[in-house]
C-alpha positions in Angstrom: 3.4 -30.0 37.5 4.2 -26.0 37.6 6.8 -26.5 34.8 4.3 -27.9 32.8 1.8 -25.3 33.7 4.7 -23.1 32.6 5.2 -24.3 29.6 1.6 -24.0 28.7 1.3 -20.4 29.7 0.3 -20.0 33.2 2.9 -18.4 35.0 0.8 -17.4 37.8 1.4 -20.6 39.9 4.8 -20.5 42.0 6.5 -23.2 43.4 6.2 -23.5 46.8 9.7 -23.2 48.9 9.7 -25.2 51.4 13.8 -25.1 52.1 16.5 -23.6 51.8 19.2 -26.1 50.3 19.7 -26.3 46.2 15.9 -27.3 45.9 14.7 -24.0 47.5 17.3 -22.0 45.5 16.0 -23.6 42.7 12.4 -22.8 43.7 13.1 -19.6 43.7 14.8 -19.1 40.9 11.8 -20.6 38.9 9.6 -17.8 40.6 11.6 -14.9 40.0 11.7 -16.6 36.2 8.0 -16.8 36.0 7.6 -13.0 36.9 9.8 -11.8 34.6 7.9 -13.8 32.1 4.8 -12.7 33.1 6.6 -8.9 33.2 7.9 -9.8 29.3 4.4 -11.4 28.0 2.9 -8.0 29.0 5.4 -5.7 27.7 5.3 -7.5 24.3 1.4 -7.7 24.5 1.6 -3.8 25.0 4.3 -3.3 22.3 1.8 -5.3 19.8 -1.1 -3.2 20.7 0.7 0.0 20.5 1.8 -1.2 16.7 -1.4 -2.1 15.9 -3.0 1.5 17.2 0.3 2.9 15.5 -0.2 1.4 12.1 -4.0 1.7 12.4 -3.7 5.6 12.5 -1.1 5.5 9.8 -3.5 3.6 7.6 -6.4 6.4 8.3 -4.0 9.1 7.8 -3.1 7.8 4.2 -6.7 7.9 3.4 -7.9 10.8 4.7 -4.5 12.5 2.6 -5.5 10.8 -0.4 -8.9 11.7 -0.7 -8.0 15.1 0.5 -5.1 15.1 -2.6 -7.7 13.5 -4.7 -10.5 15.8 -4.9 -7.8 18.9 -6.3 -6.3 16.7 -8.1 -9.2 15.4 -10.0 -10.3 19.1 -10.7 -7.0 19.3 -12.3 -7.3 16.4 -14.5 -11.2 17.7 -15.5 -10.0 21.1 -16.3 -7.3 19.9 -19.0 -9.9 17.6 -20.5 -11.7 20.5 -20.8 -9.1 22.1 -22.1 -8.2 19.5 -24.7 -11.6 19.9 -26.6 -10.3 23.4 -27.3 -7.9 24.2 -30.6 -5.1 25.6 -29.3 -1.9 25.6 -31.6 0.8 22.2 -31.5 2.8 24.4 -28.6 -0.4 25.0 -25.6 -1.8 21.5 -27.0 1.5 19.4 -26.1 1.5 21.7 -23.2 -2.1 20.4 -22.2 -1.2 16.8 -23.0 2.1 17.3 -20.5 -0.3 18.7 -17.7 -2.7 15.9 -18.0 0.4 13.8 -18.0 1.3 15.1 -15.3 -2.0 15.2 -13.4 -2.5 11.5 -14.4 0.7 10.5 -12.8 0.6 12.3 -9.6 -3.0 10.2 -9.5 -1.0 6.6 -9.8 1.6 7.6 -7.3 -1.3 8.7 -4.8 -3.2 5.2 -5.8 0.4 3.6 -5.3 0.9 5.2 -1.7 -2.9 4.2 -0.7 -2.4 0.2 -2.1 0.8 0.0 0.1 -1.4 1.7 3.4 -4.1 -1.0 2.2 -1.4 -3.8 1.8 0.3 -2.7 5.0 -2.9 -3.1 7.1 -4.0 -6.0 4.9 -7.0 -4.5 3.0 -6.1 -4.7 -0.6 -9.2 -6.3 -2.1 -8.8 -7.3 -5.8 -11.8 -7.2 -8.3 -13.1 -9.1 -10.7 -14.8 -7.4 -13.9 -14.8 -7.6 -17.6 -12.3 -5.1 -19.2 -10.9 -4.7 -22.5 -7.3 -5.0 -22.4 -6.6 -3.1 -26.0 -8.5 0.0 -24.4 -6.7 0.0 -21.0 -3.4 -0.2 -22.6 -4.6 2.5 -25.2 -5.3 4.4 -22.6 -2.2 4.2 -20.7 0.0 4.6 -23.3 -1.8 8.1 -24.0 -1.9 9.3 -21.0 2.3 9.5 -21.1 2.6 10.2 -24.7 3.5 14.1 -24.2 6.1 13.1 -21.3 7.5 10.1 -23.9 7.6 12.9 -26.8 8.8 16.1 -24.5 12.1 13.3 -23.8 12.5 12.8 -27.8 11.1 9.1 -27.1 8.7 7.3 -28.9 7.0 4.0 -28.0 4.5 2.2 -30.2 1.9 -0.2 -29.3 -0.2 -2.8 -31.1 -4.2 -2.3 -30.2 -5.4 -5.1 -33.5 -6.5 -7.5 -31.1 -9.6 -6.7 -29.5 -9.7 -8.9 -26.4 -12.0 -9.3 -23.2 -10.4 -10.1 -19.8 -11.4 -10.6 -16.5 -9.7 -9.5 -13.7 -8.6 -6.1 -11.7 -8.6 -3.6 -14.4 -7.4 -0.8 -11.9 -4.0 -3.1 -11.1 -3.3 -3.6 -14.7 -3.2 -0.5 -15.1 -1.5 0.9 -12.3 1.2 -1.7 -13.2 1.3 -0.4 -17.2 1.8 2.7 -15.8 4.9 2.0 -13.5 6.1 -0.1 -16.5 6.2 2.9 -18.8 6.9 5.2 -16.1 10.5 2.9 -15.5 10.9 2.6 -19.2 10.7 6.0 -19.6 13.2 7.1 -16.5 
C-alpha cells in the first residue's frame, strides 16, 4: 500500500519498521528514499519557480528596453521623413534614404528581440486584418533601397497585381525584411 501511495505522489507515509532482519533494512531504505524524494520534488519545484520569476523579469525587462529604445528611435525615423519632403541634392537625399534605412532597421531588430521575449514567455499573439500585400512589399523594398544601392546592388520587384490578404501584416513584413536583409548580407 505505501509503494503504491508512492508511486502516486505521497511520500509522506513511511513504512513502519517493525524488525530488524532484511525486511526492516528494507523498510528503511524505502524511508530514507521517500525523503530524498520529497527533498528532490521540492528542490525542482523551487528550481521551476525561480525560472519562471527569472524568465518573467527577463520578459519585462525586454519591454520596458524596447519601448524605452522605441520612443528615440521613432523620433529618428520622423525627423528623416521630415527631412525627405526637403530638396536636398542626389548626395544628402541618398544620405537621408540611408538614415531612414537605417532607423527602419534598428526598428525590426528591436521588433525581432521583443517577438522572441514574447515567444519565449509564450505571448506572441498573431492578427488577423485585411492588408494589401503589393503595398507592404512596396514598402519594404523602399525602406532598404539606399542600403541595396550604397552596396552597388539592385533588386526589382513586381507590384502589377493588386491583391487583398488576410492575415498578420506586421509578421509579413518583419519576415520581408529579414529576407532582404539576408539577401543583401
Amino acid at each position: 500500500e505505501i509503494v503504491k501511495k508512492y508511486g502516486k505522489g505521497d511520500l509522506s507515509v513511511q513504512v513502519d519498521v517493525s524488525s530488524e532482519d532484511e525486511i526492516g533494512d528494507l523498510s528503511k531504505s524505502f524511508n530514507k528514499m521517500a525523503v530524498n524524494l520529497a527533498y528532490q520534488r521540492e528542490e525542482l519545484i523551487k528550481s521551476k519557480d525561480l525560472a519562471e520569476a527569472t524568465s518573467s523579469a527577463k520578459s519585462e525587462f525586454v519591454a520596458v528596453m524596447s519601448h524605452e529604445i522605441r520612443t528615440p528611435l521613432n523620433g529618428i525615423i520622423g525627423f528623416t521623413e521630415l527631412l525627405k519632403l526637403y530638396d536636398f541634392d542626389q548626395e544628402k537625399s541618398e544620405m537621408i534614404e540611408l538614415l531612414d534605412s537605417s532607423a527602419q532597421s534598428l526598428l525590426v531588430l528591436l521588433n525581432d528581440i521583443l517577438d522572441f521575449s514574447k515567444l519565449d514567455s509564450g505571448n506572441v499573439k498573431l492578427e488577423s486584418r485585411d492588408f494589401e500585400i503589393t503595398e507592404l512589399l512596396a514598402s519594404v523594398v523602399n525602406s532598404h533601397r539606399a542600403t541595396i544601392a550604397s552596396k552597388g546592388l539592385s533588386i526589382t520587384a513586381d507590384f502589377s497585381d493588386k491583391n487583398h490578404y488576410q492575415g498578420d501584416a506586421i509578421r509579413i513584413r518583419q519576415i520581408l525584411n529579414n529576407i532582404i536583409t539576408n539577401a543583401i548580407k
